[in-house]
C-alpha positions as CSV (number, residue, x, y, z in Angstrom):
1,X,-3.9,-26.9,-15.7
2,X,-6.0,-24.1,-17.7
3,X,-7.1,-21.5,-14.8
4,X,-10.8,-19.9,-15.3
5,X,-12.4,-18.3,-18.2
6,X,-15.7,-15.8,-17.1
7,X,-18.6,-16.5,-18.6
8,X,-21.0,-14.3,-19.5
9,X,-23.2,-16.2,-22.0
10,X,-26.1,-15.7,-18.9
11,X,-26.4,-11.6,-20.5
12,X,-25.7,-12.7,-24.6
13,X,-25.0,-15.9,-26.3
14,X,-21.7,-14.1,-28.5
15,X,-21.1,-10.7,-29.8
16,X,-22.1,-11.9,-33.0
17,X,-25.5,-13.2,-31.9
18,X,-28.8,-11.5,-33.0
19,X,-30.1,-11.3,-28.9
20,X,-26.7,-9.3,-28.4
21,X,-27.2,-6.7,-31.5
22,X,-31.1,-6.0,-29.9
23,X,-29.9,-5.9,-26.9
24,X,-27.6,-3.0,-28.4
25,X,-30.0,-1.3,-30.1
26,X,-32.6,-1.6,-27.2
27,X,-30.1,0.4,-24.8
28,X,-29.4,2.8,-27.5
29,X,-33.3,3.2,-28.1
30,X,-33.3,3.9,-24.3
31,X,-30.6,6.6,-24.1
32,X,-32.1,8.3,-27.2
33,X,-36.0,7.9,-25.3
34,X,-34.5,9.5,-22.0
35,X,-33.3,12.3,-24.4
36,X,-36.5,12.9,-25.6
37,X,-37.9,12.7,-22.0
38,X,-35.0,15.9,-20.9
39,X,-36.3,17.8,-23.4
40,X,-39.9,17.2,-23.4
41,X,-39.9,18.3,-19.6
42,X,-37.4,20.8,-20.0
43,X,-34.9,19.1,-17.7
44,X,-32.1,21.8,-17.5
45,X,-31.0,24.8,-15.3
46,X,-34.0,26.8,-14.5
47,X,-34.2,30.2,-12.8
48,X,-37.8,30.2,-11.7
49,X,-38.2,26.7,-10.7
50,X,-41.0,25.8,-8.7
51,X,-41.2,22.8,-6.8
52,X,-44.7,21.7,-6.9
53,X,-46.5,18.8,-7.5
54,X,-46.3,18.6,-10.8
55,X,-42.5,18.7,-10.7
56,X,-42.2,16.4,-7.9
57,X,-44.1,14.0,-10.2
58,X,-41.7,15.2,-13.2
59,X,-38.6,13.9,-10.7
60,X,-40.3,11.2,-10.0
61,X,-40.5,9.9,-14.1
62,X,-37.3,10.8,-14.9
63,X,-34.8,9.6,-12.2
64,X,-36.9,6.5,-12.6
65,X,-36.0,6.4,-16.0
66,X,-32.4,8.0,-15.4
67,X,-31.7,4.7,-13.5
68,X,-33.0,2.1,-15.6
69,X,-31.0,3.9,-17.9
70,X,-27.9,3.8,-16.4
71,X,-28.6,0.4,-15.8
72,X,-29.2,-1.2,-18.9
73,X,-25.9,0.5,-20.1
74,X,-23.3,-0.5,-17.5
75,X,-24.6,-4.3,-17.9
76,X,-24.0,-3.4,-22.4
77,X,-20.6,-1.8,-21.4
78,X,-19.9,-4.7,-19.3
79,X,-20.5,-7.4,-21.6
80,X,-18.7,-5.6,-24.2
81,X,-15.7,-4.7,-22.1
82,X,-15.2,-8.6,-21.1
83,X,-14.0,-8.8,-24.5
84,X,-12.0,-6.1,-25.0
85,X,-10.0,-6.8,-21.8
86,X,-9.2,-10.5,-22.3
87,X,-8.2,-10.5,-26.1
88,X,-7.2,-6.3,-27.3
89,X,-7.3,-7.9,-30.7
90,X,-10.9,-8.5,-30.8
91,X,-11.9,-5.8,-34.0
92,X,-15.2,-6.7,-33.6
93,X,-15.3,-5.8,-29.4
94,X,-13.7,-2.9,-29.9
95,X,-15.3,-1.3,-32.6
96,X,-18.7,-2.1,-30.4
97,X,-17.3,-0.6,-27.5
98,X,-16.3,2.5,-29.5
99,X,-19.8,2.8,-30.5
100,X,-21.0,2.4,-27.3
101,X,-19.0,5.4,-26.2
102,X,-20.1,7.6,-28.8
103,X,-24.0,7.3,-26.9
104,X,-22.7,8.0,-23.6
105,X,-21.6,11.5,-24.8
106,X,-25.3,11.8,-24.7
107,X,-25.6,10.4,-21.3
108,X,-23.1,12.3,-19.9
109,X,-24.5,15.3,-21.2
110,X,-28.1,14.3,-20.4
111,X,-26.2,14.0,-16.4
112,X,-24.8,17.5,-16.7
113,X,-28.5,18.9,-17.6
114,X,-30.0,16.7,-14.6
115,X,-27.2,17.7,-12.3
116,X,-28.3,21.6,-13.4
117,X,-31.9,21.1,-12.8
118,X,-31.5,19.6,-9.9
119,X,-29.8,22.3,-8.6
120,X,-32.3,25.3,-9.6
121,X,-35.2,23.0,-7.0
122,X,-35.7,23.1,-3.6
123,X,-34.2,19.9,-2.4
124,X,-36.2,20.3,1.1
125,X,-39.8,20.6,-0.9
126,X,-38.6,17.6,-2.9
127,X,-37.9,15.6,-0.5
128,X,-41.0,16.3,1.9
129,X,-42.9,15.3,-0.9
130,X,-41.3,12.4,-2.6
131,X,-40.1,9.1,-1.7
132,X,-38.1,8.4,-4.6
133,X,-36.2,12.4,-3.7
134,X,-36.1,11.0,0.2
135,X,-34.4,7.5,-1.1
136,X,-32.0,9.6,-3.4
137,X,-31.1,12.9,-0.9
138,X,-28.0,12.7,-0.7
139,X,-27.4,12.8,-4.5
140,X,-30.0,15.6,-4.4
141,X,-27.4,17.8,-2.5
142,X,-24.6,17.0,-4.2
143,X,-26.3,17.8,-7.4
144,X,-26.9,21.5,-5.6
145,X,-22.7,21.6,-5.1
146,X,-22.3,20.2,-8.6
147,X,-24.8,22.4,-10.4
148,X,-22.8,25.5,-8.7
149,X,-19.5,24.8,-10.1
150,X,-21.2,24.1,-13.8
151,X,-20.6,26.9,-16.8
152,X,-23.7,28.0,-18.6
153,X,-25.5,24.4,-20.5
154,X,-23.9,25.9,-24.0
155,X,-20.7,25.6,-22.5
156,X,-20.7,22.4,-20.7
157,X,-22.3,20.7,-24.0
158,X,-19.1,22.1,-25.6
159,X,-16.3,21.0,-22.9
160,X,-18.2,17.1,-23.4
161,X,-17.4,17.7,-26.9
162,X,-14.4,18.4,-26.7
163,X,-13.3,16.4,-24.3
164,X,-13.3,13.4,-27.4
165,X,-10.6,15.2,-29.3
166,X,-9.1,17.3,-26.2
167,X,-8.4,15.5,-22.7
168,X,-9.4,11.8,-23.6
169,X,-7.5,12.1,-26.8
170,X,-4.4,13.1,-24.9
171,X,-4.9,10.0,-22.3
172,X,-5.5,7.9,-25.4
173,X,-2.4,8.5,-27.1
174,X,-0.5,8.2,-23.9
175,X,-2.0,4.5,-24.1
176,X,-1.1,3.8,-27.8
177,X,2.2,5.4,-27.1
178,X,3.6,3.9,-24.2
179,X,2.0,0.2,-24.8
180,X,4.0,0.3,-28.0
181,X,7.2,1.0,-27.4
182,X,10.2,-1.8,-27.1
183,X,13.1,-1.8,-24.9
184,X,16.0,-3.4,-25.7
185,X,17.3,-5.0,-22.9
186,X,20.5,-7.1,-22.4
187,X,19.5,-10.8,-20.9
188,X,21.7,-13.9,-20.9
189,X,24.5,-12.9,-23.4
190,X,21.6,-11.5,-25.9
191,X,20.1,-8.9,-26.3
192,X,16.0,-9.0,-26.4
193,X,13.5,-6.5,-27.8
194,X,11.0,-6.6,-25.0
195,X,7.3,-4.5,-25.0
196,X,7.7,-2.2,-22.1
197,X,5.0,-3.7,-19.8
198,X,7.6,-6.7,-20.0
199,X,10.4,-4.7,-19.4
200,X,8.6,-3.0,-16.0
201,X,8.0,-6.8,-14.9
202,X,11.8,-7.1,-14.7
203,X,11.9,-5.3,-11.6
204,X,10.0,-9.0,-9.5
205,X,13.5,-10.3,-11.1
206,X,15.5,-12.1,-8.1
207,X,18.6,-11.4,-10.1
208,X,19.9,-7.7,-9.7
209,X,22.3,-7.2,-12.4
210,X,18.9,-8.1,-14.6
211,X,16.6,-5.6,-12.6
212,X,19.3,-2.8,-12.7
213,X,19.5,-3.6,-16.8
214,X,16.2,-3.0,-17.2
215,X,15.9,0.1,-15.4
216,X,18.3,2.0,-17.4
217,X,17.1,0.2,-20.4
218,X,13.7,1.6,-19.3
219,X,14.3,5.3,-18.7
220,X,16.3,5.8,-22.0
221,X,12.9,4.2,-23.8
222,X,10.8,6.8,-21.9
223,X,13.6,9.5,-22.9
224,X,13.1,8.7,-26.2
225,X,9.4,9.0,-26.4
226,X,9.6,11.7,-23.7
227,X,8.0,14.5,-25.9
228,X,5.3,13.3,-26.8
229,X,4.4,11.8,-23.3
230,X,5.0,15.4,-21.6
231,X,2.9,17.0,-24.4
232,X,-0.1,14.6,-23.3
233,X,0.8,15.4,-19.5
234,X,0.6,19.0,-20.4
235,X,-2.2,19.7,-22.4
236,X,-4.4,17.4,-20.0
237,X,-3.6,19.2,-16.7
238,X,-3.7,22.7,-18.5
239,X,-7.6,21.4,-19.6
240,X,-8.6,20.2,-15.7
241,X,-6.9,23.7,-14.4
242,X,-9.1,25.9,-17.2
243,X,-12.1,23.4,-16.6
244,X,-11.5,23.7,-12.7
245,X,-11.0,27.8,-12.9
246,X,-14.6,28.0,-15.5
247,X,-16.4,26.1,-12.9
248,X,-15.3,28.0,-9.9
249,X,-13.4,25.5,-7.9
250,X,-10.4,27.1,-6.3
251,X,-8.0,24.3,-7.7
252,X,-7.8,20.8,-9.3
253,X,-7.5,19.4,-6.1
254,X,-10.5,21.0,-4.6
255,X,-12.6,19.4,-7.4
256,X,-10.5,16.3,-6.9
257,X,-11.7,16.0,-2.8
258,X,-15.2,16.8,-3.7
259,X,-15.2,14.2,-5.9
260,X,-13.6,12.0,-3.5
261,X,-16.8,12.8,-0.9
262,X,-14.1,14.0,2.1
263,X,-13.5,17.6,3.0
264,X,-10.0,19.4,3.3
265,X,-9.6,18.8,6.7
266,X,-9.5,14.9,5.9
267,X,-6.9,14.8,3.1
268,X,-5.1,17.0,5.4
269,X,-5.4,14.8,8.8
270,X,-4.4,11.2,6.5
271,X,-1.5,12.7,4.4
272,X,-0.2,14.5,7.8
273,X,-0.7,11.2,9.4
274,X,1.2,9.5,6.8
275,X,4.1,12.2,6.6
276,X,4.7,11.0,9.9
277,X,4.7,7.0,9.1
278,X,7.2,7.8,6.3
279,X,10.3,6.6,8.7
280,X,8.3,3.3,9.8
281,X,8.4,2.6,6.0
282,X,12.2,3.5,5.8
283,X,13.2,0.9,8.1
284,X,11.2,-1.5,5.9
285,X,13.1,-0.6,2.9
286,X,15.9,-0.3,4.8
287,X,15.5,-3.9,6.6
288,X,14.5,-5.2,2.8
289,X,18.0,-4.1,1.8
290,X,19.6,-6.3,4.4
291,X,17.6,-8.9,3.6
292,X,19.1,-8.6,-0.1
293,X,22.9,-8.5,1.0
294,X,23.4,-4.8,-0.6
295,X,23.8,-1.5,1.1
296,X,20.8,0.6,-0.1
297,X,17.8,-0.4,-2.2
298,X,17.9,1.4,-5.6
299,X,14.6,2.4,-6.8
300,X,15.1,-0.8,-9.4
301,X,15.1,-3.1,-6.3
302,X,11.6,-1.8,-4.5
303,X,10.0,-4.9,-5.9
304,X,12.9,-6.9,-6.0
305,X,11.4,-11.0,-3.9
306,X,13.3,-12.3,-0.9
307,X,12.3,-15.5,-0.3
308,X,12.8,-18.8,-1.9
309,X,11.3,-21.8,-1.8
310,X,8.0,-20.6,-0.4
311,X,4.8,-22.1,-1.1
312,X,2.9,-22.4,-4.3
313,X,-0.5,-21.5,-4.1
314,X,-2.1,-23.3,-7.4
315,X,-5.2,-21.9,-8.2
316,X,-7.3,-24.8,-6.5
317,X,-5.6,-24.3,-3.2
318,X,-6.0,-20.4,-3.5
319,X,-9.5,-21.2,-4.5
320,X,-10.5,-23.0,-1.1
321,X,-8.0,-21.3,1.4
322,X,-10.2,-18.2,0.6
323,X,-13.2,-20.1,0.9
324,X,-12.5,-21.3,4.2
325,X,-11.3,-18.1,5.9
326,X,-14.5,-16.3,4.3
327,X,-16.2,-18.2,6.1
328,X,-14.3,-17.3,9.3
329,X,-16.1,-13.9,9.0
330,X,-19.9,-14.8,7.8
331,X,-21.5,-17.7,5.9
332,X,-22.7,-14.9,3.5
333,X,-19.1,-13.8,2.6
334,X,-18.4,-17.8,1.6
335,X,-21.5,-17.9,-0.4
336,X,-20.4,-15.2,-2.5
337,X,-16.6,-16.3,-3.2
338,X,-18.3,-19.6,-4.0
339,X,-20.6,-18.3,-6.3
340,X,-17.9,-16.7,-8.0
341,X,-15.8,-19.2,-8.6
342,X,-19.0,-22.1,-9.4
343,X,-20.4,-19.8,-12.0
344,X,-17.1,-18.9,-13.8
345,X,-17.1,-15.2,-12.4
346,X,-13.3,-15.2,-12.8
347,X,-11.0,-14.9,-15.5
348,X,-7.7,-16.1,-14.4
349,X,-5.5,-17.2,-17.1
350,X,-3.1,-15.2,-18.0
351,X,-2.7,-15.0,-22.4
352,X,-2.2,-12.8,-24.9
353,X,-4.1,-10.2,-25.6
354,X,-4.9,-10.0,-22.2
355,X,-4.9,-6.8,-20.1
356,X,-2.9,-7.3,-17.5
357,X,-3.5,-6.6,-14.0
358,X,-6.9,-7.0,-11.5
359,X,-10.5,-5.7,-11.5
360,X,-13.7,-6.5,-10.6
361,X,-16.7,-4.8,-12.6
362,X,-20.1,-4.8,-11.7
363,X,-22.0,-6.7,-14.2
364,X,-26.3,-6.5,-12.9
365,X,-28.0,-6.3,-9.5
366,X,-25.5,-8.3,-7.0
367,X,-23.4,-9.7,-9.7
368,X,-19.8,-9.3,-11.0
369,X,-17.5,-10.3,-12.9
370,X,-13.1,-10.4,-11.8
371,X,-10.0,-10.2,-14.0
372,X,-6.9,-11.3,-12.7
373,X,-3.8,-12.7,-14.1
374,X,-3.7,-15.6,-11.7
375,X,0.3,-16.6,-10.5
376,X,0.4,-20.1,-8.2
377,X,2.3,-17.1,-5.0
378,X,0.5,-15.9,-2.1
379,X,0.0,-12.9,-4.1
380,X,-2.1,-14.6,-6.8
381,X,-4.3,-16.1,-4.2
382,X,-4.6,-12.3,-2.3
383,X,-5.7,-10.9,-5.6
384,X,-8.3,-13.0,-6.0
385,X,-9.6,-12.0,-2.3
386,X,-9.1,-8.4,-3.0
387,X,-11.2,-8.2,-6.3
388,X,-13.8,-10.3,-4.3
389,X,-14.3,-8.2,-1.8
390,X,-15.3,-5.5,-4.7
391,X,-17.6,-8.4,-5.8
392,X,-19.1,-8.5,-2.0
393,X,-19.3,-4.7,-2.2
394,X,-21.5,-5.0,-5.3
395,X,-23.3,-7.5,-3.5
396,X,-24.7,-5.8,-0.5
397,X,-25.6,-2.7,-2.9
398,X,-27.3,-4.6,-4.9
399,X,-30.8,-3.6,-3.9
400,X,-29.7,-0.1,-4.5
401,X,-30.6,2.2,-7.9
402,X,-27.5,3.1,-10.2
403,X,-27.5,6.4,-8.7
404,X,-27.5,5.2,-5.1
405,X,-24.5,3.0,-5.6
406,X,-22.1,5.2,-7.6
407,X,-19.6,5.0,-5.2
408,X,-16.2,7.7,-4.6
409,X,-12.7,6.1,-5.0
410,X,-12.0,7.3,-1.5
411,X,-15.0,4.1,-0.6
412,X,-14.9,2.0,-3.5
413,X,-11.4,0.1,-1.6
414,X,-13.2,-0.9,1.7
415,X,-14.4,-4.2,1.3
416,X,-11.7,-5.4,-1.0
417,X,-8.5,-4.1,1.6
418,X,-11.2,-5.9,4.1
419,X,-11.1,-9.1,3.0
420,X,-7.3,-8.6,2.0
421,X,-6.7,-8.5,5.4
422,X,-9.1,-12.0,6.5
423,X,-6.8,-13.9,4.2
424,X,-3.2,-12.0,4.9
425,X,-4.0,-12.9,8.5
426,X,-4.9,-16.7,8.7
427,X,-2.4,-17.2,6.0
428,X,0.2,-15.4,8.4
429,X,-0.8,-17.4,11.1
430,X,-0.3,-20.7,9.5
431,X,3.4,-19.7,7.9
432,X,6.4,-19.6,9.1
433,X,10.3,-19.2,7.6
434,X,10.5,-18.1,4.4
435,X,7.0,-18.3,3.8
436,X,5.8,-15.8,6.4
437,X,8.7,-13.4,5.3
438,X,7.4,-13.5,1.9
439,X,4.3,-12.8,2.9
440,X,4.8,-9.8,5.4
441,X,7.0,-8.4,2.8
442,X,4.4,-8.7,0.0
443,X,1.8,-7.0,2.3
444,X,4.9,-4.3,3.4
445,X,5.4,-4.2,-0.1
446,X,2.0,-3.1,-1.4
447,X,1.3,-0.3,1.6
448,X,4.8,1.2,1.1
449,X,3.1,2.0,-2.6
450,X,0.0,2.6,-1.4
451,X,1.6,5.5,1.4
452,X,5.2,6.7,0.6
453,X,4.8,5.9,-3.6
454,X,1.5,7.2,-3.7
455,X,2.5,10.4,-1.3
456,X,5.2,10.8,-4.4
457,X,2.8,10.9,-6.7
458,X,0.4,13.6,-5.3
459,X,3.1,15.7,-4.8
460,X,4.5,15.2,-8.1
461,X,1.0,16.1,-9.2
462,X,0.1,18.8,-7.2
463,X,3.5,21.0,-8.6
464,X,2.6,20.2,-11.5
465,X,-0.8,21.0,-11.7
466,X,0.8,24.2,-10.0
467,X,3.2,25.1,-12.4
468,X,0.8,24.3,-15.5
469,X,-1.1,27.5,-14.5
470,X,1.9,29.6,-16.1
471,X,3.3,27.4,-19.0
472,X,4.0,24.4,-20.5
473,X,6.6,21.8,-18.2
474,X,9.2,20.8,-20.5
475,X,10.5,17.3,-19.8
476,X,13.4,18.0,-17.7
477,X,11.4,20.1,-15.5
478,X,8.7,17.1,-15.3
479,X,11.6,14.5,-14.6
480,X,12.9,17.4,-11.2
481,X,9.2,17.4,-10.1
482,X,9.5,13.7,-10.3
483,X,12.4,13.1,-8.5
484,X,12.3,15.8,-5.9
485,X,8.8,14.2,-4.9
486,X,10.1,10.8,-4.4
487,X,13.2,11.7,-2.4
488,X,10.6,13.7,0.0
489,X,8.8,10.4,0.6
490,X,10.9,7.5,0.3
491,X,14.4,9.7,2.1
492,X,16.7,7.4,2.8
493,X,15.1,4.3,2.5
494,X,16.4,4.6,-1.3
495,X,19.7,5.7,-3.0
496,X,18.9,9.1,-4.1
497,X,21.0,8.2,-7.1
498,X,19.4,5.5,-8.4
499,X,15.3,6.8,-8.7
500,X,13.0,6.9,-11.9
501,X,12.5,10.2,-12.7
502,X,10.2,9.1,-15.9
503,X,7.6,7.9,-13.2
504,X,5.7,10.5,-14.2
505,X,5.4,8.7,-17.9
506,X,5.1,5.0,-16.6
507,X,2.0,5.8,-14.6
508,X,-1.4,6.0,-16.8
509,X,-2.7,7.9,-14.4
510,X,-1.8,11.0,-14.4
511,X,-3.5,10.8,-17.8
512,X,-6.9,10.6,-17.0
513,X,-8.8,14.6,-17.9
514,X,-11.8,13.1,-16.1
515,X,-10.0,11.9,-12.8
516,X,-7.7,14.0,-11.5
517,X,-5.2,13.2,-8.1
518,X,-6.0,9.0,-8.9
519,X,-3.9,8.7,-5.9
520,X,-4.8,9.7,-2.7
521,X,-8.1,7.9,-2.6
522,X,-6.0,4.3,-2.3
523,X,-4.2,5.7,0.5
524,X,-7.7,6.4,2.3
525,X,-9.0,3.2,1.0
526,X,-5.9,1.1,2.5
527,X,-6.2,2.7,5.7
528,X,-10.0,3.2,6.2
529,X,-10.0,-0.8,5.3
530,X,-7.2,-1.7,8.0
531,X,-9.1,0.8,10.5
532,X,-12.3,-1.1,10.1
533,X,-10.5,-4.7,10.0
534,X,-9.2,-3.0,13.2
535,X,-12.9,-2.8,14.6
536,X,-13.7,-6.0,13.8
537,X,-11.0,-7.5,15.8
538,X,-12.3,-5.5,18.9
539,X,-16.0,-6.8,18.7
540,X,-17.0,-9.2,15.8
541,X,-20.8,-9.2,16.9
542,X,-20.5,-5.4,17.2
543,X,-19.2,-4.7,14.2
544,X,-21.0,-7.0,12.2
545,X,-24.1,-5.2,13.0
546,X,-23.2,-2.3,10.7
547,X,-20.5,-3.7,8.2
548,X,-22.9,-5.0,5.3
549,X,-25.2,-1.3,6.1
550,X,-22.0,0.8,5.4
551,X,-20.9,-0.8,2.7
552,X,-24.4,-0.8,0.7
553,X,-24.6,3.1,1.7
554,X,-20.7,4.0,0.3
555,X,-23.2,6.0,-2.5
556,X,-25.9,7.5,-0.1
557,X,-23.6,9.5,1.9
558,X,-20.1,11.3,2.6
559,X,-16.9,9.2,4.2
560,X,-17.1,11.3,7.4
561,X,-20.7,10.4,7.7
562,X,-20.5,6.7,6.9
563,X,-17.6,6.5,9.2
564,X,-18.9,8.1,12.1
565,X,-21.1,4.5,12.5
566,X,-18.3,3.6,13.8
567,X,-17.0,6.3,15.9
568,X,-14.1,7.2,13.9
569,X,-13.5,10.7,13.3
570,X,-11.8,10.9,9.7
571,X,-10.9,14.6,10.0
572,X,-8.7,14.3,12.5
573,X,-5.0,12.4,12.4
574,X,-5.7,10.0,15.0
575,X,-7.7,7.6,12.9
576,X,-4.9,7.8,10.3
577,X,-2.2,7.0,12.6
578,X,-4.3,3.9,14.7
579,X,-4.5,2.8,11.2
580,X,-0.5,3.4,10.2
581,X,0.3,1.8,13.7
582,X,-0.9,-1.4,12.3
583,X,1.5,-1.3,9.3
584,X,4.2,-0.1,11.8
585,X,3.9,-3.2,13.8
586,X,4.0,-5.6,10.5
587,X,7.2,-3.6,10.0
588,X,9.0,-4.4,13.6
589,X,7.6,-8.3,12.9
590,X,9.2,-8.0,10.0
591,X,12.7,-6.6,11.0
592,X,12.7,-9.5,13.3
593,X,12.3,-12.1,10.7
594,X,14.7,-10.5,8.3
595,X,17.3,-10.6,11.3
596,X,16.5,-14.4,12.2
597,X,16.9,-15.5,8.8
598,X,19.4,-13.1,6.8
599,X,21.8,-12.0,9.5
């Protein structure tokens, strides 16, 4: 059967088509107009500013405009990017979309100015005085932290200019590097030259002398492009710490958590919290490994399946097992999944030229648009209901401005984990066997990455990040930091032989100047999801109440504040460990089944 194909013929009839190219030029007219506007009004750091009524009518005008803006562009980008990410080989897509990117250097720049205005008024005044400042306050104060860690305007125009040939160059050949290199890798009696994203794919092999091939076929193609790679890491973290330093935050990670909208005293209670659930997790890898016949998992075997003969979810089935369990929590949550799937929101098929993966982007007002690479396995249909619970996110912040809705990492995970969870637990409840062991380990499976391998991974970056304040890390160094991380974390749940010390090349992102520590906020995102799902259980009315509130506020305020609906105290390790708990009982329900079935 041929699985989904979006459509998006509802914002342009074809890339080529003459409603698309005005369409262009009309949001292009509009950044360039909004320029105009900044400098007409002087919109930049001011040290006499006076907020009056003529500059609350001057706010007024411009974040009006700033929104529309911003609004008009993400739909373009959209459109654009639904090209580019189902078929690479699209010249004329991705020519567009580099021109695209070219204007929002302006944007961005025309932000940093806001940002720096915004910071020279008196938020209080503003907001006694306009509505627009009272819908938009807690962006207003963020602006005042923002505009306090900026370099003078000359600089800050500089470091966006830059940034083109500096940082995101860097993190772009990273990308052209890495997707082009070929393994060689021993299969059957031959020997295949195999892209490396095929390669990695190896490791869901049920055979282990094929995952174990791969691996070491793996790491001596990431030693051989090493250099480069580590150059890239090197010169992108030695940017964030000068950036970081300029701006006066006290490290990367600082500017990482205040990006993040938590404090300290958060990260500190979850990864504390998590330090702690690291031995639950070891039993699961540990169980795993008995479940596999072998002693001790190798890193090679993390992903390796268990269970044969399970149930294949085709695409139709997945399609209305969602459906119905939506519907368990609220006709609305249906109505949406339907919608999505009615109006060709999806793109499922799998092809070439395809990226591979999951997302869900926000395409205008309530609406989105999902990517998935659709397989007929429980984990094809739980995909689907992850990525649209990022489309019922965007639904409920619909009714918000651009500004209002730009929501942190650290948030943007809550309604997707959310409705993760509705499906994970009706389909647990009707499996049993083989079936329910592939499903507990699939969901075992992706919060051991999102806890122990993602605890790995800021460690690994916080050294380095450390260490890149006095020199250059040569590769050697980078591959210690690697593995000295990952033995922290995972302990004996692995063979400390047998690790990937090149994780630190695999994973784009550590490669991303404009996003440092893309780690930690999955962790909050998986366990502030299961917390709420948690609350949900306890009172359904109750909790109902608020649900669709928080989510459409996940840009109007800061985690602790948004959680504190809800009673839950983020900055303390409690939460975190309620939270952990519920992974740590999936873990002893899974020990069982392994030692009904495999012993």
């Amino acid at each position: 059967m041929t699985l989904a194909h979006w459509d998006l013929t509802e914002i342009y009839p074809s890339l080529e088509s003459a409603e698309f190219e005005n369409g262009f030029a009309e949001v292009v007219a509009q950044i360039n107009a909004l320029e105009k506007v900044f400098d007409a009004r002087n919109i930049a750091r001011t040290d006499n500013a006076n907020t009056d009524a003529a500059t609350q009518e001057t706010f007024d005008a411009i974040l009006t405009q700033y929104n529309a803006t911003l609004e008009a562009l993400s739909t373009l980008y959209a459109y654009i990017s639904s090209f580019v990410t189902t078929d690479s080989r699209n010249a004329l897509a991705q020519a567009k979309l580099s021109e695209l990117q070219r204007h929002n250097i302006t944007l961005s720049k025309l932000g940093t100015r806001l940002t720096a205005w915004l910071g020279s008024l008196d938020v209080n005044a503003l907001t006694a005085n306009s509505q627009i400042a009272r819908e938009h306050e807690y962006a207003l104060q963020r602006a005042k932290i923002d505009a306090q860690h900026q370099m003078s305007p000359p600089e800050e125009e500089l470091a966006a200019e830059l940034s083109v040939s500096g940082g995101i160059a860097w993190g772009k050949l990273h990308g052209n590097v890495s997707s082009q290199i070929t393994v060689d890798v021993e299969m059957d009696g031959e020997t295949k030259t195999m892209p490396m994203s095929a390669v990695r794919t190896l490791a869901y092999d049920p055979r282990r002398e094929i995952r174990e091939r791969a691996h070491h076929a793996e790491l001596a193609a990431w030693q051989a492009n090493a250099v480069p790679l580590a150059a890239a890491l090197n010169s992108i973290k030695g940017q964030v710490n000068t950036l970081s330093k300029r701006r006066g935050w006290d490290s990367a990670l600082d500017e990482a958590i205040h990006n993040a909208a938590i404090d300290r005293a958060t990260l500190d209670a979850m990864m504390l919290a998590a330090r702690e659930s690291f031995p639950n997790f070891r039993r699961y890898l540990k169980a795993k490994a008995r479940a596999l016949k072998i002693n001790q998992l190798a890193f090679y075997d993390i992903f390796a399946p268990l269970a044969k003969g399970t149930r294949v979810w085709e695409y139709d089935a997945a399609r209305d097992f969602i459906l119905t369990n939506f519907g368990t929590y609220s006709e609305k949550m249906q109505n949406l999944a339907r919608r999505a799937f009615d109006e060709n929101w999806i793109d499922a098929e799998p092809r070439t030229g395809k990226r591979d993966g999951a997302f869900c982007m926000w395409l205008r007002r309530g609406d989105s648009r999902i990517l998935s690479n659709f397989k007929p396995a429980y984990g094809g249909m739980s995909t689907l209901a992850h990525e649209l619970g990022h489309a019922y996110h965007n639904l409920v912040k619909g009714h918000r401005t651009y500004v209002q809705r730009a929501t942190p990492m650290t948030l943007a995970e809550t309604a997707s984990i959310f409705c993760e969870t509705i499906v994970r637990e009706a389909a647990l409840q009707e499996a049993s066997g083989a079936e329910r062991v592939a499903i507990l380990e699939a969901s075992l499976q992706g919060s051991c990455q999102v806890v122990v391998d993602i605890s790995s991974r800021f460690l690994f970056e916080q050294r380095v990040f450390e260490g890149r304040i006095a020199r250059e890390l040569s590769v050697e160094e980078l591959g210690t930091l690697m593995l000295d991380a990952q033995k922290e974390t995972y302990g004996d749940g692995l063979d400390a032989e047998k690790l990937h010390p090149f994780m630190w090349a695999a994973k784009p992102h550590y490669y991303n100047a404009g996003n440092s520590f893309y780690n930690f906020p999955y962790m909050f995102g998986l366990l502030f999801g299961l917390g709420l799902y948690a609350r949900y259980r306890q009172d359904p009315n109750e909790f109902k109440k608020g649900y669709d509130d928080l989510l459409s506020s996940t840009g109007m305020a800061d985690a602790a504040t948004l959680a504190a609906r809800f009673g839950i105290d983020i900055r303390t390790p409690e939460f975190w460990r309620a939270s952990l708990g519920i992974i740590g009982k999936e873990i002893e329900v899974f020990e069982k089944e392994v030692r009904v079935s495999h012993d």
